[in-house]
KOLPA-223553 format. One record per atom (N, C-alpha, C, O): residue number from 0; atom name; x, y, z. Coordinates in pm, whole numbers, plus 50000, padded with zeros to 5 digits. Example, Ala and Ser with C-alpha at 12.3 -4.5 7.8 and 13.67 -1.06 7.14 Angstrom:
2
@num=0	atome=N	X=51319	Y=49431	Z=50780
@num=0	atome=CA	X=51230	Y=49550	Z=50780
@num=0	atome=C	X=51320	Y=49670	Z=50780
@num=0	atome=O	X=51424	Y=49668	Z=50846
@num=1	atome=N	X=51285	Y=49775	Z=50708
@num=1	atome=CA	X=51367	Y=49894	Z=50714
@num=1	atome=C	X=51290	Y=50003	Z=50787
@num=1	atome=O	X=51341	Y=50114	Z=50804
This chain:
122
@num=0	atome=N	X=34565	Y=62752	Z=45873
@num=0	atome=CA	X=34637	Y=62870	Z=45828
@num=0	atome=C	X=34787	Y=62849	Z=45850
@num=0	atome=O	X=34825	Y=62807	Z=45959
@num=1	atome=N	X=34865	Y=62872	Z=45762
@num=1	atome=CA	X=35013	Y=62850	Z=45723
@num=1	atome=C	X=35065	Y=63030	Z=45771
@num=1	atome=O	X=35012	Y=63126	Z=45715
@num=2	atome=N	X=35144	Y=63042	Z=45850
@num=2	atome=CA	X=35243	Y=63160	Z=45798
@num=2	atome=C	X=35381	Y=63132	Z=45790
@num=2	atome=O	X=35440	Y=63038	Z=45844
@num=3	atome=N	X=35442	Y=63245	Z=45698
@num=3	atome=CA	X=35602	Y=63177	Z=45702
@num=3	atome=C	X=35655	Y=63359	Z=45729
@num=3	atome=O	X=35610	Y=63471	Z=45703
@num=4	atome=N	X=35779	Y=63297	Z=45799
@num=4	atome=CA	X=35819	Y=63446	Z=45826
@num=4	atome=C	X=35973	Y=63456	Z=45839
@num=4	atome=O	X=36032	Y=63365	Z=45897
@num=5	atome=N	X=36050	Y=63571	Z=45784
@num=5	atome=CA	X=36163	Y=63550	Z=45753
@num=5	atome=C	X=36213	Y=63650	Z=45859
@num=5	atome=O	X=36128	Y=63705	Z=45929
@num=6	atome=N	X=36372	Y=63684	Z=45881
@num=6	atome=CA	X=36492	Y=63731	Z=45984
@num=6	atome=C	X=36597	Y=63719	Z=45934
@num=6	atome=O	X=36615	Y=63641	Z=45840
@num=7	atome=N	X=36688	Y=63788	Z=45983
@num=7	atome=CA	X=36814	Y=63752	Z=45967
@num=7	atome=C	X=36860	Y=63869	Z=45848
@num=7	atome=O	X=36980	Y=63878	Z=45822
@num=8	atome=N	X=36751	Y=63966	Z=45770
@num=8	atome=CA	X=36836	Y=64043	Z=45700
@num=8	atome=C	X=36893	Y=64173	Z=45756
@num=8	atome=O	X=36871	Y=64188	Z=45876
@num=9	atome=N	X=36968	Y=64279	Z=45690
@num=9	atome=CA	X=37039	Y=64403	Z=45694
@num=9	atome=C	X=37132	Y=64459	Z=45654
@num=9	atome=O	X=37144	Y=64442	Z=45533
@num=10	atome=N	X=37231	Y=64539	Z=45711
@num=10	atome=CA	X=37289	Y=64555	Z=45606
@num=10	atome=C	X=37467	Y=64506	Z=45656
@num=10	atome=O	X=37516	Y=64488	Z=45767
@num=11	atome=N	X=37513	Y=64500	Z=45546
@num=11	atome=CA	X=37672	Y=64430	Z=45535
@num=11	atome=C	X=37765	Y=64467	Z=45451
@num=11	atome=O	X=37708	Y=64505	Z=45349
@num=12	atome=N	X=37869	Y=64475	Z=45441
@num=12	atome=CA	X=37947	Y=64507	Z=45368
@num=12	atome=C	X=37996	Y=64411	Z=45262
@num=12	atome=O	X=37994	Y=64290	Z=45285
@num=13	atome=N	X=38036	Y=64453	Z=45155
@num=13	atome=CA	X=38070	Y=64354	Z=45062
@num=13	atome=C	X=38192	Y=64240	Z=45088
@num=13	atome=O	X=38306	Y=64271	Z=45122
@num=14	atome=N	X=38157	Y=64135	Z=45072
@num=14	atome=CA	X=38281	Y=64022	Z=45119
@num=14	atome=C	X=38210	Y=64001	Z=45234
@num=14	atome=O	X=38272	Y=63898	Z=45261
@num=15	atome=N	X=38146	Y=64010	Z=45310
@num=15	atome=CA	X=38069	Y=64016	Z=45459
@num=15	atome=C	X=37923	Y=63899	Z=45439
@num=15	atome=O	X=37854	Y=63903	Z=45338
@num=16	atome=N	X=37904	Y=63832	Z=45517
@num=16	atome=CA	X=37845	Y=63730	Z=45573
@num=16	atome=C	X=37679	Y=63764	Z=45656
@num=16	atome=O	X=37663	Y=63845	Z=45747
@num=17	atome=N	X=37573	Y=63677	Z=45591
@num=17	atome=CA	X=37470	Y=63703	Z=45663
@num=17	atome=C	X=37405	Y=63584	Z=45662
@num=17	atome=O	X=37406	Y=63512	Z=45562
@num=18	atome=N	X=37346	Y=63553	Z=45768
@num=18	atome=CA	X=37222	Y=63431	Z=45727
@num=18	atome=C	X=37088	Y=63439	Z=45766
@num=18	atome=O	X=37040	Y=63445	Z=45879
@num=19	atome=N	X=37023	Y=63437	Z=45634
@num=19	atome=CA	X=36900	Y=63422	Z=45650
@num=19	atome=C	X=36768	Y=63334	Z=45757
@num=19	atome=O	X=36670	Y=63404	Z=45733
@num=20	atome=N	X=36738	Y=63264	Z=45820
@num=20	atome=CA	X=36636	Y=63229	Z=45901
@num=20	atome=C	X=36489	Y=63213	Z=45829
@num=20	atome=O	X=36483	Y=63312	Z=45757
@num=21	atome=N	X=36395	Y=63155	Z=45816
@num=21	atome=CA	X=36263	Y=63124	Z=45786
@num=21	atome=C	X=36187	Y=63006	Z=45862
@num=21	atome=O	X=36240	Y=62898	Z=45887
@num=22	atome=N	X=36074	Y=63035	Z=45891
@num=22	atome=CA	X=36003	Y=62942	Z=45972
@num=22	atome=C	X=35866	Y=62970	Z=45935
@num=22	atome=O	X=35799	Y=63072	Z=45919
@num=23	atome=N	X=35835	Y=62777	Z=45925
@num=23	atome=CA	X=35668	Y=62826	Z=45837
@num=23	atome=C	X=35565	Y=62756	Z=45968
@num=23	atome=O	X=35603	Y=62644	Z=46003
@num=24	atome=N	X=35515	Y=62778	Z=45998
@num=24	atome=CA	X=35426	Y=62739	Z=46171
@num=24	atome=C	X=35304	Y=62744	Z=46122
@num=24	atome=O	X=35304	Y=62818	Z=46024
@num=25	atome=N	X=35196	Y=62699	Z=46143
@num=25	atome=CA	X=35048	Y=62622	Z=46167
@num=25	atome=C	X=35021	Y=62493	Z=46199
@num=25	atome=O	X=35096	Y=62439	Z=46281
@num=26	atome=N	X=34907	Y=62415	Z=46141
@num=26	atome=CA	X=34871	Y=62356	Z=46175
@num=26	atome=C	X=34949	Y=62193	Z=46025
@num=26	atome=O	X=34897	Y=62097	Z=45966
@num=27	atome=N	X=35084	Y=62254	Z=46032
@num=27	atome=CA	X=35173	Y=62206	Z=45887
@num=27	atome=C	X=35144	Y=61999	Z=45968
@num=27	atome=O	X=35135	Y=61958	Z=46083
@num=28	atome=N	X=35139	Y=61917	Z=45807
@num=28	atome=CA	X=35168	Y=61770	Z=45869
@num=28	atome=C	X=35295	Y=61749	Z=45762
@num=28	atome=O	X=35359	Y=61646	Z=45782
@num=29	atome=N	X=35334	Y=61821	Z=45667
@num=29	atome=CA	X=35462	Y=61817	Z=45612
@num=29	atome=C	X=35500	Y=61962	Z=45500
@num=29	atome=O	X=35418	Y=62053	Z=45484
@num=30	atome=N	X=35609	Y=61959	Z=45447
@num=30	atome=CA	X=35669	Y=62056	Z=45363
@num=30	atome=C	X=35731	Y=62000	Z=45264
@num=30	atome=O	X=35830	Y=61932	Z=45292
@num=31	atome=N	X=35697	Y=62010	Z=45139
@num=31	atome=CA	X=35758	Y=61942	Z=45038
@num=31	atome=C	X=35897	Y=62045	Z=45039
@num=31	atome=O	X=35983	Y=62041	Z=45127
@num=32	atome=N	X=35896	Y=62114	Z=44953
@num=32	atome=CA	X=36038	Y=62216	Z=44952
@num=32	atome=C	X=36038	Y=62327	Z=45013
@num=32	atome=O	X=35931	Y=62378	Z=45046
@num=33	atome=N	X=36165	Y=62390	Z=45041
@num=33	atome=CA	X=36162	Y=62550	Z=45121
@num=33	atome=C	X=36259	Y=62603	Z=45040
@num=33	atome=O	X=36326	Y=62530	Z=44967
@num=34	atome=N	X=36277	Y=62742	Z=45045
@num=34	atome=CA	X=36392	Y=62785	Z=44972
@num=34	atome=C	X=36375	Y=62950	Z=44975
@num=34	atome=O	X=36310	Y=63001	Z=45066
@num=35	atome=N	X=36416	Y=63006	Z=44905
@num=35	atome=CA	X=36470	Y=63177	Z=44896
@num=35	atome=C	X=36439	Y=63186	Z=44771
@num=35	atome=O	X=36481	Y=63096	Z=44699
@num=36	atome=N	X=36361	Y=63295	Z=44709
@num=36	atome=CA	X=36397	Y=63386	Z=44561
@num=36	atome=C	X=36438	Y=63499	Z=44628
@num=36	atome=O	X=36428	Y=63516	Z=44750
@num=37	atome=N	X=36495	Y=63594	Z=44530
@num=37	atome=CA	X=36486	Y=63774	Z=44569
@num=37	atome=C	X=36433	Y=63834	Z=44467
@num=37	atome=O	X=36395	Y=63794	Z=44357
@num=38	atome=N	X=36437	Y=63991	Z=44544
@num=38	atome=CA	X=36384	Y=64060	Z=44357
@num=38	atome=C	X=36475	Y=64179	Z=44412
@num=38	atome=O	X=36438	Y=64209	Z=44526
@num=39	atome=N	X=36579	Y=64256	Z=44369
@num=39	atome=CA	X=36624	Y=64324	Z=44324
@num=39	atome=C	X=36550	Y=64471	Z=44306
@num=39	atome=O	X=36449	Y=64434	Z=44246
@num=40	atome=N	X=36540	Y=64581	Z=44317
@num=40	atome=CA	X=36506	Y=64736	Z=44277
@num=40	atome=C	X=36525	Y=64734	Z=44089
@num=40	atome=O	X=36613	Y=64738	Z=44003
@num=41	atome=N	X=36375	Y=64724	Z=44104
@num=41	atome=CA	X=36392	Y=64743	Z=43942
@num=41	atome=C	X=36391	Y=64586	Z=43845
@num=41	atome=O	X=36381	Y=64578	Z=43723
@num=42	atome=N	X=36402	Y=64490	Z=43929
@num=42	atome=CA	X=36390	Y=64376	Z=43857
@num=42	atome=C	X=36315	Y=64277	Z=43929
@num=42	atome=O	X=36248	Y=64295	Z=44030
@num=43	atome=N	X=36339	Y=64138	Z=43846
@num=43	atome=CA	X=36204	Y=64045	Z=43822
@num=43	atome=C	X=36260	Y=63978	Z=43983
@num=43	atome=O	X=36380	Y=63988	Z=44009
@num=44	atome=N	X=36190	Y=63929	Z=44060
@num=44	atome=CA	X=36183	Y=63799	Z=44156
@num=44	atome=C	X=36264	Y=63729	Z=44095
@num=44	atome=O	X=36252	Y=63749	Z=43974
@num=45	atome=N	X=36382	Y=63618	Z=44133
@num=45	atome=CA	X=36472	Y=63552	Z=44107
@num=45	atome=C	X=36480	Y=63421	Z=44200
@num=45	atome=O	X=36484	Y=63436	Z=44322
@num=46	atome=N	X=36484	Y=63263	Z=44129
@num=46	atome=CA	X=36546	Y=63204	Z=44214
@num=46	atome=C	X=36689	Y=63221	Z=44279
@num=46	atome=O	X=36793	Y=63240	Z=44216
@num=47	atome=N	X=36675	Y=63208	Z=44452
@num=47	atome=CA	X=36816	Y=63143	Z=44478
@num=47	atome=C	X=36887	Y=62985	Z=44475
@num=47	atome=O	X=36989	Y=62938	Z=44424
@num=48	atome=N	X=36747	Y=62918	Z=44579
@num=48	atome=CA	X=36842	Y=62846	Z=44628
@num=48	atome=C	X=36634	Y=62759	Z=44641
@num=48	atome=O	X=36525	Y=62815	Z=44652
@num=49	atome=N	X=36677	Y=62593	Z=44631
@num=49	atome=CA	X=36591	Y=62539	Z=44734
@num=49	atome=C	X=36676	Y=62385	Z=44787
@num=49	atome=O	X=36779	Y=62324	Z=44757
@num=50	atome=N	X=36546	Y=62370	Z=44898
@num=50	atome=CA	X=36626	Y=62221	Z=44974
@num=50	atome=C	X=36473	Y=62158	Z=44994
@num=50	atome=O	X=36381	Y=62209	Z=45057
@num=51	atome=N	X=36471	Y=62001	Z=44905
@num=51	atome=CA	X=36377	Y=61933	Z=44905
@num=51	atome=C	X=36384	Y=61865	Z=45071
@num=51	atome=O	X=36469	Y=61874	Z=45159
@num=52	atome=N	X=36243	Y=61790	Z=45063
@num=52	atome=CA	X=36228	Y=61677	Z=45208
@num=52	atome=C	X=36350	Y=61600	Z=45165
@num=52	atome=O	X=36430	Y=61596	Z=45258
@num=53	atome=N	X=36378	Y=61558	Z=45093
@num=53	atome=CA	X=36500	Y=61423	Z=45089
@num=53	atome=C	X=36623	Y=61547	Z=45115
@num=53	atome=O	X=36722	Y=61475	Z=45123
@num=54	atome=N	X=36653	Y=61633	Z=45127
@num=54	atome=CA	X=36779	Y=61745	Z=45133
@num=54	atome=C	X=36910	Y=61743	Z=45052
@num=54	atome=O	X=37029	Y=61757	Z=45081
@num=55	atome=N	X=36816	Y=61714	Z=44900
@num=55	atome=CA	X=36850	Y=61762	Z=44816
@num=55	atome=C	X=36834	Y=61924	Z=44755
@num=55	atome=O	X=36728	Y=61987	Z=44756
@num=56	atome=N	X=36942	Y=61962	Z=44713
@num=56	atome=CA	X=36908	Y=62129	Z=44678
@num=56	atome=C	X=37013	Y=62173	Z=44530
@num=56	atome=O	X=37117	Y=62128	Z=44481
@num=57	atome=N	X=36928	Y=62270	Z=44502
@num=57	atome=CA	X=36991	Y=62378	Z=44435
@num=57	atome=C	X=36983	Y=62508	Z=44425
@num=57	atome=O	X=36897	Y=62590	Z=44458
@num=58	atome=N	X=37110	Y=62517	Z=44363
@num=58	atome=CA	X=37138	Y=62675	Z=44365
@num=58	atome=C	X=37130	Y=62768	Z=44212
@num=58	atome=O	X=37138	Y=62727	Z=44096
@num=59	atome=N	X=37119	Y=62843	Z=44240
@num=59	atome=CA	X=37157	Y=62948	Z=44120
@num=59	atome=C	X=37278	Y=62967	Z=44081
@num=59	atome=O	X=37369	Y=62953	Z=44163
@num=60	atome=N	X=37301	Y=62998	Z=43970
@num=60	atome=CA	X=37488	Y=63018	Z=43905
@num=60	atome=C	X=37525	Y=63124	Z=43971
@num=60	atome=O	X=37647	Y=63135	Z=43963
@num=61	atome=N	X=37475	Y=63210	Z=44035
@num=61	atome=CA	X=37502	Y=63320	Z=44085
@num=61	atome=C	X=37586	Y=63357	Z=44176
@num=61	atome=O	X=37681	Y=63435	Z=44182
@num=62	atome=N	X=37498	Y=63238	Z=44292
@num=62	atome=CA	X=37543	Y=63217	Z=44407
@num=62	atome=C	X=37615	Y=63085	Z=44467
@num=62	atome=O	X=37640	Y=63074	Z=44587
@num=63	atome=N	X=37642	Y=62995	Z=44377
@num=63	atome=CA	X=37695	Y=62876	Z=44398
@num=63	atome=C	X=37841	Y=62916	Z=44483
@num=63	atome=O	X=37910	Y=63018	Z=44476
@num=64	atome=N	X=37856	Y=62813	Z=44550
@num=64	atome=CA	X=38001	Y=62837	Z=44608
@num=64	atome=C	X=37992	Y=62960	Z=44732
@num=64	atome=O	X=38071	Y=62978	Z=44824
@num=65	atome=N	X=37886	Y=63025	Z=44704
@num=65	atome=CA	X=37889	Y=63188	Z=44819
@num=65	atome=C	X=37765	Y=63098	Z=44904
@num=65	atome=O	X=37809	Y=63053	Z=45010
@num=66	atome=N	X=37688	Y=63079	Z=44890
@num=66	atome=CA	X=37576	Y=63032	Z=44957
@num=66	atome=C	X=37510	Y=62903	Z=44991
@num=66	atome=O	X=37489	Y=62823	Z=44900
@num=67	atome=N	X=37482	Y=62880	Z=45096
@num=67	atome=CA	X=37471	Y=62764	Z=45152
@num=67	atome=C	X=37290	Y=62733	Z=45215
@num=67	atome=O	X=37262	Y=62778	Z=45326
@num=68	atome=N	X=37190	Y=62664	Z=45143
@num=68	atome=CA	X=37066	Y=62636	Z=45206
@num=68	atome=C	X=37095	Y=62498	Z=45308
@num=68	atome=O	X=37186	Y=62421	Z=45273
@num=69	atome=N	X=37014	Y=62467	Z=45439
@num=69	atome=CA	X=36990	Y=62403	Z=45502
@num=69	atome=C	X=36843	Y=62431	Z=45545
@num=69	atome=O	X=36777	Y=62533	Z=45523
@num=70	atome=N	X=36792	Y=62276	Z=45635
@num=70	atome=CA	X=36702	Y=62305	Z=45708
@num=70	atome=C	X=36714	Y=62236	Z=45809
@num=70	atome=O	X=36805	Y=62156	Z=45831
@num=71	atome=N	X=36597	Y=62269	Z=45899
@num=71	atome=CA	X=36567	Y=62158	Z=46043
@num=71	atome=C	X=36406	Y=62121	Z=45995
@num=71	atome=O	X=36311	Y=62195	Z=45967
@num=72	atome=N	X=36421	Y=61965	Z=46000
@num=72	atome=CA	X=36298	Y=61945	Z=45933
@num=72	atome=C	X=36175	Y=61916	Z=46068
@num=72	atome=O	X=36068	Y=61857	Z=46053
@num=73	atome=N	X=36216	Y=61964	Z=46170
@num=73	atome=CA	X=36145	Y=61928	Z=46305
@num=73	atome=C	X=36067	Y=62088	Z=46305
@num=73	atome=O	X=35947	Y=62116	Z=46306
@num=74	atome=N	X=36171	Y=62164	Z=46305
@num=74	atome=CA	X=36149	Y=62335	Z=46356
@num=74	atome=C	X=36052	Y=62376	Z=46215
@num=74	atome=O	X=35957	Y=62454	Z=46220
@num=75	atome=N	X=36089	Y=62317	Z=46113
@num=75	atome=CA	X=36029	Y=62358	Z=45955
@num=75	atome=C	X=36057	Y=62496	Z=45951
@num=75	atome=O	X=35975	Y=62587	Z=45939
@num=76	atome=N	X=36227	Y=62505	Z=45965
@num=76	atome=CA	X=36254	Y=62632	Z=45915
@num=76	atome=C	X=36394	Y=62577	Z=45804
@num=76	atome=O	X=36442	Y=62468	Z=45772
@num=77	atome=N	X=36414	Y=62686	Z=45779
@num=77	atome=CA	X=36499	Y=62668	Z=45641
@num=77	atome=C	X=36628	Y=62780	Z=45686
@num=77	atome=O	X=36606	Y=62861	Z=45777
@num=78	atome=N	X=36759	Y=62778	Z=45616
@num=78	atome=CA	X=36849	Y=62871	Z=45645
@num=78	atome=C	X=36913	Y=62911	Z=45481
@num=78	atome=O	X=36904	Y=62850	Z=45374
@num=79	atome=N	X=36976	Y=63036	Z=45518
@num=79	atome=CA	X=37023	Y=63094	Z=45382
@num=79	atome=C	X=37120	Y=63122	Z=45446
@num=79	atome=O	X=37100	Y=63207	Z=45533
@num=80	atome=N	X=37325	Y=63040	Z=45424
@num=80	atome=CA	X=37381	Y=63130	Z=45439
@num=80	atome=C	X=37423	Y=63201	Z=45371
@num=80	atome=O	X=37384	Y=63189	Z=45255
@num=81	atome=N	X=37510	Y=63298	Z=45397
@num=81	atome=CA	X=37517	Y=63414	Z=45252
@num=81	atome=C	X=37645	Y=63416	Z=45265
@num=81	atome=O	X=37662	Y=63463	Z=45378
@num=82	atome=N	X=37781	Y=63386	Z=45202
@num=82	atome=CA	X=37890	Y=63452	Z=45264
@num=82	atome=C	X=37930	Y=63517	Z=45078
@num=82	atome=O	X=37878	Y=63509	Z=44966
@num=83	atome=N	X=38051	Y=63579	Z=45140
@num=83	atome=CA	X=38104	Y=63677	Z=45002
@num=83	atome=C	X=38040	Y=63722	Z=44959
@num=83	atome=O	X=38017	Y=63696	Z=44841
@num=84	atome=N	X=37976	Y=63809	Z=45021
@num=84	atome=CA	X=37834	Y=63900	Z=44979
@num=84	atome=C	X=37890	Y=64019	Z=44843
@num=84	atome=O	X=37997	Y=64077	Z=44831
@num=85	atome=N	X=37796	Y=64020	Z=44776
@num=85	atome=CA	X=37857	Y=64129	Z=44681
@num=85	atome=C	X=37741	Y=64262	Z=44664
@num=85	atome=O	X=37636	Y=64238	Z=44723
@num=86	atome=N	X=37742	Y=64347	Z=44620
@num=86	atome=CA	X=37657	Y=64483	Z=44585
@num=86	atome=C	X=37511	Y=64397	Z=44523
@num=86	atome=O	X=37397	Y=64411	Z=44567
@num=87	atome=N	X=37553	Y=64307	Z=44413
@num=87	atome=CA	X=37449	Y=64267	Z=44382
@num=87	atome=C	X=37352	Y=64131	Z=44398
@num=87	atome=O	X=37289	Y=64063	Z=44317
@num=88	atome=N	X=37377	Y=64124	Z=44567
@num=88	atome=CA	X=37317	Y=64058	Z=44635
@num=88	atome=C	X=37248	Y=64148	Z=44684
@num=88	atome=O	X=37175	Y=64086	Z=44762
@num=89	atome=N	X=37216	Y=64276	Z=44693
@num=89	atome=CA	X=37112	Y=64321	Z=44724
@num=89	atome=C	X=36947	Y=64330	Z=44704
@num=89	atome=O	X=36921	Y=64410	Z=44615
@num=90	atome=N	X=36888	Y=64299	Z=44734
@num=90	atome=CA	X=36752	Y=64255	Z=44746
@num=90	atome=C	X=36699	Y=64268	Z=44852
@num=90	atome=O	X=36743	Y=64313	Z=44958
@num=91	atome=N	X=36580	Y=64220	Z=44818
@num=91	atome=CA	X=36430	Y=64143	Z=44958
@num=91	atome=C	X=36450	Y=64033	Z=44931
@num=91	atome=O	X=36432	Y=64034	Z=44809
@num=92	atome=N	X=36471	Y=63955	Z=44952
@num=92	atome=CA	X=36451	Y=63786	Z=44995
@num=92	atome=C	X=36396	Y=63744	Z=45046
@num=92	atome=O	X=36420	Y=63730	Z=45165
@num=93	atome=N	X=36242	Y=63676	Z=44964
@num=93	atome=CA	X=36174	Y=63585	Z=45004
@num=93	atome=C	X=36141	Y=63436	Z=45023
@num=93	atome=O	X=36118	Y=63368	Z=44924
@num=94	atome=N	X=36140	Y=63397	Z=45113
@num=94	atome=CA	X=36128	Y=63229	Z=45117
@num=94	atome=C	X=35994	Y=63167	Z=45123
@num=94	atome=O	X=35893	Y=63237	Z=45136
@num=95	atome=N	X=35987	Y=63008	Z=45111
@num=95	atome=CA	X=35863	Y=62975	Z=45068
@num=95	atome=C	X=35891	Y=62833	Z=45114
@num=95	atome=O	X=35984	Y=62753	Z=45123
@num=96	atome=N	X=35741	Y=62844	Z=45143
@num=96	atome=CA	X=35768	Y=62692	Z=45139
@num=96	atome=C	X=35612	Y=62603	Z=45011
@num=96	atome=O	X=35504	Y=62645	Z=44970
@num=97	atome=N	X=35681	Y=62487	Z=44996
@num=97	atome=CA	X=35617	Y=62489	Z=44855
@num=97	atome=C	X=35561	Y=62349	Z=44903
@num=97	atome=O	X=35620	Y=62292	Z=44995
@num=98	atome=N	X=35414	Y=62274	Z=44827
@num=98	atome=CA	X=35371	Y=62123	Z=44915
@num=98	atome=C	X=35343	Y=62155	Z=45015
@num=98	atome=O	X=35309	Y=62054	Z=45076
@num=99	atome=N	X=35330	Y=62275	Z=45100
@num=99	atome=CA	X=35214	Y=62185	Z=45238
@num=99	atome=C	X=35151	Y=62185	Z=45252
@num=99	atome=O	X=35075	Y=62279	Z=45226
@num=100	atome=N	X=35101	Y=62026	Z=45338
@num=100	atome=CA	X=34988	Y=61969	Z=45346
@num=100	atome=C	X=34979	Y=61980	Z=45515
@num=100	atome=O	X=35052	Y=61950	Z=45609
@num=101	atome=N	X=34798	Y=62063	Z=45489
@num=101	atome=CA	X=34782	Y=62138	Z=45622
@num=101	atome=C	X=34696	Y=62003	Z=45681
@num=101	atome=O	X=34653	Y=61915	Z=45606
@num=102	atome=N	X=34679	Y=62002	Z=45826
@num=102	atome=CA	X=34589	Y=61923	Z=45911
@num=102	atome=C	X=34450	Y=61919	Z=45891
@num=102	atome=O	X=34372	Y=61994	Z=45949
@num=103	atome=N	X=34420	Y=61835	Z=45811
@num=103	atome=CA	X=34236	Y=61845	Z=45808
@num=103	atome=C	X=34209	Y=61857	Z=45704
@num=103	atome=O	X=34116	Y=61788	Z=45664
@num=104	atome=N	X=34287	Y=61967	Z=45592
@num=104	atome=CA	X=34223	Y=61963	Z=45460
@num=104	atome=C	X=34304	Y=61858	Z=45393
@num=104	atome=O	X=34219	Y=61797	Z=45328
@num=105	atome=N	X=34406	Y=61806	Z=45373
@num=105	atome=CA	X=34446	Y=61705	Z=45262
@num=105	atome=C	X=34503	Y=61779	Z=45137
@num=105	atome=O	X=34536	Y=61707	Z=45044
@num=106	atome=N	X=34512	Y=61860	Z=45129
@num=106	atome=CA	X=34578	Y=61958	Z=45023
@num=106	atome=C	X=34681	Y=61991	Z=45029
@num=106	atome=O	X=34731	Y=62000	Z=45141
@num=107	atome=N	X=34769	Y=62029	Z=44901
@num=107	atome=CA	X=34891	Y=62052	Z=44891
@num=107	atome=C	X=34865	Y=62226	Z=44816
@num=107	atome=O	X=34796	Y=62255	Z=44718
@num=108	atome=N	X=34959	Y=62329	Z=44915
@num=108	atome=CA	X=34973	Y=62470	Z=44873
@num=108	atome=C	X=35107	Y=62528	Z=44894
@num=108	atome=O	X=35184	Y=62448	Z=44948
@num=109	atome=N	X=35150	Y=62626	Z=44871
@num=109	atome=CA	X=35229	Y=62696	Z=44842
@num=109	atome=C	X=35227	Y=62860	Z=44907
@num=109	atome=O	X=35171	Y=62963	Z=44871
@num=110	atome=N	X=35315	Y=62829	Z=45016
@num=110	atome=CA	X=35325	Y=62982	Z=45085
@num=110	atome=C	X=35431	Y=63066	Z=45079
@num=110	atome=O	X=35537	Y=63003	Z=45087
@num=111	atome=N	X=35447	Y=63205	Z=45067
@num=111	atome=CA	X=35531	Y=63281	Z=45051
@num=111	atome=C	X=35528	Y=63373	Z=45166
@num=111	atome=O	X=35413	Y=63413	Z=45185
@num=112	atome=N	X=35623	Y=63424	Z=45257
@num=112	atome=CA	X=35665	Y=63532	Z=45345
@num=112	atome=C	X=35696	Y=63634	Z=45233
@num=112	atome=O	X=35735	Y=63641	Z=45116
@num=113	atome=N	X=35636	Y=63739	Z=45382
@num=113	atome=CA	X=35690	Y=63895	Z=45327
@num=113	atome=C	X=35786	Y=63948	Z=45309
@num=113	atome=O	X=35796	Y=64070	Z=45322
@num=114	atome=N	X=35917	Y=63847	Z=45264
@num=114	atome=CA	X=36060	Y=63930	Z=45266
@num=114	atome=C	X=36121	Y=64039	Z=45387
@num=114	atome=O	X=36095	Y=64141	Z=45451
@num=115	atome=N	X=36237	Y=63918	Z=45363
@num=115	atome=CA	X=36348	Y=64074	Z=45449
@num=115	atome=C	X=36469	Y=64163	Z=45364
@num=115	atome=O	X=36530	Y=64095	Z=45282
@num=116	atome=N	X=36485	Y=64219	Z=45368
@num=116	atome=CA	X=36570	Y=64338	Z=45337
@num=116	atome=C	X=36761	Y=64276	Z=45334
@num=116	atome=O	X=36825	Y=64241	Z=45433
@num=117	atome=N	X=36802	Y=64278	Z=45212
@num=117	atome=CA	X=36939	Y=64215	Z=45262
@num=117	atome=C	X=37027	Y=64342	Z=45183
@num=117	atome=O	X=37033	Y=64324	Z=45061
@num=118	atome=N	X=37083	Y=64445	Z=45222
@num=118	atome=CA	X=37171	Y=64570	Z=45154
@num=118	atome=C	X=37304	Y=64509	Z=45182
@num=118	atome=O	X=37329	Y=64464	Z=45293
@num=119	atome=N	X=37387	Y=64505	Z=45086
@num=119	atome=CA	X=37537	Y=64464	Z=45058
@num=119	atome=C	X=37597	Y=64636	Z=44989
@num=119	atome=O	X=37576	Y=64666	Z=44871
@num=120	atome=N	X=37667	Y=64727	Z=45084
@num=120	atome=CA	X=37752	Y=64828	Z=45065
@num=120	atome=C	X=37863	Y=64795	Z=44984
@num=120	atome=O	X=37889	Y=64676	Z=44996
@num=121	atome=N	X=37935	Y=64852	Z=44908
@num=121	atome=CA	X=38040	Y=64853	Z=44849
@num=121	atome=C	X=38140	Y=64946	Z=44890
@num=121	atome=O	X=38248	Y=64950	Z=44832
């Protein structure tokens, strides 16, 4: 059993700085990619951002230049920073991790956390 679980959201003011946190814990023997979508009030789930095992990544046009993914590939958590936050960075932001291959079965799956809450005031 895989869980992934996210931190780090609330609320901020616009131009204002947050970073996200995710950590995926079981019985993991690797993680192909990790990364962030959001979904917005009223709209679709959206990519942000991902960072492959080699730590290669991308971003969305959105957020390029404002936001920064990393990971620790020991801890198998992932980071979102957020800076120059705007109104419509508001969302749930969920992260994932995508490829892992659990201990014992040999399979490759795809897990998603329950989102945290990120409100950007204007």
């Amino acid at each position: 059993q895989v869980e992934v679980v996210e931190s780090g959201g609330g609320l901020v003011q616009a131009g204002g700085s947050l970073r996200l946190s995710c950590t995926a814990s079981g019985s993991i023997v690797s993680i192909s990619n990790m990364g962030w979508h959001r979904q917005a009030p009223g709209k679709q789930r959206e990519f942000v951002a991902v960072i492959s095992s080699s730590g290669s990544t991308n971003y969305a046009d959105s957020v390029k230049g404002r936001f920064t993914i990393s990971r620790d590939y020991v801890k198998n958590t992932v980071y979102l920073q957020m800076n120059s936050l705007k109104a419509d960075d508001t969302a749930v932001y969920y992260c994932y991790a995508g490829g892992v291959v659990v201990l014992a079965s040999g399979r490759s799956s795809n897990y998603w956390g329950q989102g945290t809450q990120v409100t950007v005031s204007s």
